[in-house]
N, C-alpha and C positions, 0 to 999 in steps of 0.2 A: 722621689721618682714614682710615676703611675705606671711601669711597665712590668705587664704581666710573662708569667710562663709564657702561656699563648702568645703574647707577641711577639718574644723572643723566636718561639716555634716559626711562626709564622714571619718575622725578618729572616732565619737562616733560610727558612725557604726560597724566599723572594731573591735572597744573595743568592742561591746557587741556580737558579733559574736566567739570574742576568750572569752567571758565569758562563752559562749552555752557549750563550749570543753577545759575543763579543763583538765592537765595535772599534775600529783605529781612528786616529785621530783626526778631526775633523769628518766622519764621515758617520757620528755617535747618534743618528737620527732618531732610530727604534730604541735605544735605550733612555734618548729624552723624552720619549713619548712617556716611557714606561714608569719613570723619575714624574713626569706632570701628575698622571695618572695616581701617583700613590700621594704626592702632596695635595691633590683635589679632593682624593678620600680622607685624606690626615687634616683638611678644616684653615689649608693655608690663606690668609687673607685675602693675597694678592700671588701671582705667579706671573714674571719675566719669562718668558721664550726668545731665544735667538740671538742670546746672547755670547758676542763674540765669536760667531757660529750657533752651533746646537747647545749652549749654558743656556743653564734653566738654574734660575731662584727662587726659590719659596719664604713671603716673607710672612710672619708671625706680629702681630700690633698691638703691644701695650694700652693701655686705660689712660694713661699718664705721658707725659714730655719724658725723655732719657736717650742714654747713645743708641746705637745701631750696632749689634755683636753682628758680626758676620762668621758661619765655619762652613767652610770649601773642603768639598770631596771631587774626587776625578769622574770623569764619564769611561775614559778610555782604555782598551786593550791594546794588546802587540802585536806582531806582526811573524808571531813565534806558532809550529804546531806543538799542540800540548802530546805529551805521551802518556799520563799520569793514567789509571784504569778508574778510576773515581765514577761514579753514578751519573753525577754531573755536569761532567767533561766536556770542555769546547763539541760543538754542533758544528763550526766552521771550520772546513779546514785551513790552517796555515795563521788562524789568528787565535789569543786566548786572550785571558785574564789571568797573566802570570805573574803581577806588580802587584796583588790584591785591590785595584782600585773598585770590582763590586763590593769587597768588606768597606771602605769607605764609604763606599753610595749608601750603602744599607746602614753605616752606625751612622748617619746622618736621619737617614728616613726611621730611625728610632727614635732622636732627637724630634723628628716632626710629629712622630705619633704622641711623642709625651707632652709639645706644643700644644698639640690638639685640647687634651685634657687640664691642661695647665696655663694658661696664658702666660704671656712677660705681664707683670704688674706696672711696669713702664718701660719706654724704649721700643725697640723692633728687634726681632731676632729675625737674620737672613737665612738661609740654607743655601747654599753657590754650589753647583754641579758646572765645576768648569770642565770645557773640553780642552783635546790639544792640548794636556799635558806632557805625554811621550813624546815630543818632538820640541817642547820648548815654545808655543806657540799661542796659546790658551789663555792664558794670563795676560800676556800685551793685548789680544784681541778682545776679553771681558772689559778691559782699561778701558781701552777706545772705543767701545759701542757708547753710543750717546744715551744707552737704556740702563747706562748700568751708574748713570747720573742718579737715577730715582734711591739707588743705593746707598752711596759716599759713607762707608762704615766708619765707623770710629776706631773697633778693633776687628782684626781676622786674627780666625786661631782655624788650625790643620792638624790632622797629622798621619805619619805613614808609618804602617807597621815594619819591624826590623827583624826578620833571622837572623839568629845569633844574638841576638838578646833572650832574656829567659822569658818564659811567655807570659802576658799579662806583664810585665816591668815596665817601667817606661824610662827613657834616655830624654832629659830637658838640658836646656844652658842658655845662658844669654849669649849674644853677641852670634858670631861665625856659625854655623851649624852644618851647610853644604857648600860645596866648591862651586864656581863659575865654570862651563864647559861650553863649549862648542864643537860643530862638524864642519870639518875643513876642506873642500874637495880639489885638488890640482888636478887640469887637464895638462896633457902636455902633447903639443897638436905638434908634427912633421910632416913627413911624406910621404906615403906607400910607393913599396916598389916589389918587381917582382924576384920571388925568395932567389935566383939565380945570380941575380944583380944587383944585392945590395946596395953596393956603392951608389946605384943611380937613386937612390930616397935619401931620405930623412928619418933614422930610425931614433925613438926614445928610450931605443933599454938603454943605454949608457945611462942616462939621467937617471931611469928607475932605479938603475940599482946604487948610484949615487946616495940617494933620496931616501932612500931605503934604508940606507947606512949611516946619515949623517943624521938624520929628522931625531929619532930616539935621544938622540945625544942634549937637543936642546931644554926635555928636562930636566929637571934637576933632583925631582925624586925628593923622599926624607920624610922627615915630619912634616905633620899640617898648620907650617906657620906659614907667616906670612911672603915669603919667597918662592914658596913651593908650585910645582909644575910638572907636570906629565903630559908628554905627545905620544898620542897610542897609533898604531898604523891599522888600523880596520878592514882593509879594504885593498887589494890593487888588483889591477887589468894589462895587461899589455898584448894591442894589437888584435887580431881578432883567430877562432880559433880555426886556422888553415893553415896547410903548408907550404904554398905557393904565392902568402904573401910576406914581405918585409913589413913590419909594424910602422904605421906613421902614426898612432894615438896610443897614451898610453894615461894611465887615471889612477889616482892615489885619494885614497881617503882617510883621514887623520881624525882625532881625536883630540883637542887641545883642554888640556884640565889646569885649574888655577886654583888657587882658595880665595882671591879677591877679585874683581872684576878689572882693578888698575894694571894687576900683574898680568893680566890675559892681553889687553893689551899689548904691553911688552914683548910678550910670547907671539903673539898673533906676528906683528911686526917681525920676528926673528926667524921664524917659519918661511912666512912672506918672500921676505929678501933673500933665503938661502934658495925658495924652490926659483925665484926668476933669475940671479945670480947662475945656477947651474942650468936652467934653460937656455939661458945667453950661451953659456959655454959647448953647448952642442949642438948651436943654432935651431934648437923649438923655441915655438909660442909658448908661453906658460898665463894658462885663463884660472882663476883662483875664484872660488864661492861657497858663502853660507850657510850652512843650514843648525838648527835643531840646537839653536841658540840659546843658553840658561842663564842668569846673571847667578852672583852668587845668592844663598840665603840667610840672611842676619837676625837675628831675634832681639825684639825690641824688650828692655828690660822689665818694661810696667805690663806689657803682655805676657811677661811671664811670669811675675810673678800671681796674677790671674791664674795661668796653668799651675803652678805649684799648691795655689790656695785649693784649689779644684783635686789635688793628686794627695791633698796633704790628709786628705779623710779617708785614707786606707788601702791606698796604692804607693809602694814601692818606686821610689824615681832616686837619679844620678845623673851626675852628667858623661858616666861613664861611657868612651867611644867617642864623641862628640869631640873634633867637628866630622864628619864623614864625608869621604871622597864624593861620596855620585851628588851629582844634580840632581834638584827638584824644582818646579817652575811657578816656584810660590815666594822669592825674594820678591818681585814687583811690587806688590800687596804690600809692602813694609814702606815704598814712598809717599802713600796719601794714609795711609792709617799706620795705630801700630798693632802687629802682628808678628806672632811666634808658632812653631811646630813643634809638637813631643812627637818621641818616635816607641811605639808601642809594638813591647817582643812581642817575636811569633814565636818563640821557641829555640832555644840556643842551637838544635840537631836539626830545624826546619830547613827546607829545600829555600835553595837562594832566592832573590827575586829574580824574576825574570829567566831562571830555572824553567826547563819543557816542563817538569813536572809539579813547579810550584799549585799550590792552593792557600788562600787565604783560610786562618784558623777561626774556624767561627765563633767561640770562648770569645773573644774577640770582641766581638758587634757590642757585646754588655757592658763589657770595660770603659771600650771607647766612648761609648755614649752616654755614660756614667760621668766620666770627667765632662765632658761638653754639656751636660746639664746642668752640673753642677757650677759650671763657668758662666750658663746663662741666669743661673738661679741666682748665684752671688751678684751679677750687675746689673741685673733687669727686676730686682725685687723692692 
């Protein structure tokens, strides 16, 4: 590795500066600026803009013929206000960097600076700054840009830091690693009337509170084998807030979690049929739609064991934890190349993800870009 103190200094900086200026998904413009800007100084060959949106890749060109290593880090914030009193601290109100995805951008843009000084001796190494990850959207849309043809990796390798792992450890496996999830939203359309005269509408509490009652039931909960499934209730509405009217709209938002993509399926179907079933039954509409869609995430075994060879030089790994409930929108990458993620602790006492008060641990940026060095060093030498 060429990476100095100083750079190190100088990446936590740059991380806690794109913390101040968080961006949500798809809307990551000023942060890809900010992502070009540092791979133009770091010596990258070639730089992709506007991919899938605001993705930006930086690619790195060997002397020699060899694969194409691809490692993807996130652009995106939340849509969370931070509370934390850190130096730092979101500049926006009502959005952060509570997932750590600036510590990703930045142990990638460590990765580019030691590119800089070190070539691939053959092959390409990428750097993927995808967007629209927090919503499940990012990955399908870098696929389908016709720009990200110039790309076609061999392998991608990722990964997302974990509280409650011990800090610096890292969590690898083959196979299964994140669940399949989606956001499931019921309307459920009647008829206003006035609060006097009910009976002249179409009200939807009956249903809601049906739906309310029965939804939890379909899943099944347990371990994370291959049956398993969770419907979370996120969300509901009913009617609007006044007193002089009967409700005729009333809205449910679900959470459907799976560990395969087959068994969501299933799930989705059974959800389905029960919210138009009891719509039927109280004479509403029931309009049903997707959002913030995740397949599952699989780890390709020849990708990992790459990560291992990469962790095996003085970093701590298990597959302890794994598979883990939340979604991540990094399974796609696994059907045209192969591709695996480690999950690197933030700390076993660290604030959750997605925590108001979360911060990414910047110990952090060295580790991580220690192993993805070492990953491009082992296949691009």
């Amino acid at each position: 590795m060429s990476l100095l103190e100083q750079d190190l200094a100088e990446l936590v900086a740059w991380r806690r500066e794109l913390h101040r200026k968080p961006e949500l998904s798809g809307q990551e413009k000023e942060t890809a600026q900010t992502v070009q800007a540092f791979l133009r100084a770091a010596g990258a060959d070639k730089i992709i803009t506007g991919l899938g949106g605001h993705g930006v890749a930086g690619i790195y060109d060997g002397s020699a013929p060899g694969p194409t290593i691809m490692l993807r880090a996130e652009l995106d914030g939340l849509p969370i206000q931070e509370t934390s009193a850190i130096p730092h601290r979101s500049e926006v109100p009502g959005k952060a960097h509570l997932c750590g995805h600036d510590g990703h951008m930045t142990i990638l843009a460590a990765v580019a600076r030691d590119l800089c000084r070190a070539r691939p001796r053959c092959g390409r190494a990428v750097l993927l700054f995808q967007p629209a990850e927090e919503d499940g959207s990012g990955a399908a849309a870098v696929l389908a840009d016709k720009k990200f043809q110039q790309v076609q990796p061999d392998f991608v390798f990722s990964l997302h830091n974990l509280p409650g792992l011990a800090l610096g450890e890292v969590a690898i496996a083959e196979g299964l690693v994140n669940c399949a999830s989606r956001g499931m939203q019921i309307a459920l359309i009647g008829r206003t009337a006035h609060a006097s005269n009910p009976e002249l509408g179409v009200s939807p509490q009956g249903a809601m509170v049906r739906l309310l009652s029965e939804i939890p039931a379909l899943g099944q909960g347990g371990e994370l084998a291959s049956e398993f499934s969770m419907v979370t209730v996120t969300h509901a509405r009913l009617g609007e807030p006044a007193f002089g009217i009967s409700p005729g709209h009333a809205e449910l938002w679900l959470t459907l979690r799976t560990l395969t993509d087959a068994k969501m399926e299933s799930v989705r179907l059974q959800v389905e049929n029960l919210a138009r079933r009891v719509a039927e039954d109280e004479r509403l509409k029931a309009e049903i739609a997707y959002r913030d869609v995740f397949a599952h995430c699989m780890n390709a075994p020849e990708a990992v064991i790459h990560l291992k060879n990469a962790l095996d030089e003085g970093i701590a790994h298990s597959a302890c934890g794994l598979p883990l409930r939340g979604s991540e929108d990094f399974g796609l990458f696994n059907r045209d190349a192969k591709s695996a993620m480690f999950f690197l602790g933030a700390g076993v006492d660290h604030a959750g993800l997605h925590a108001p008060d979360y911060d990414f641990p910047d110990e952090l940026i060295d580790v991580g870009s220690r192993v993805f060095i070492r990953v491009l060093r082992n296949l691009l030498s």
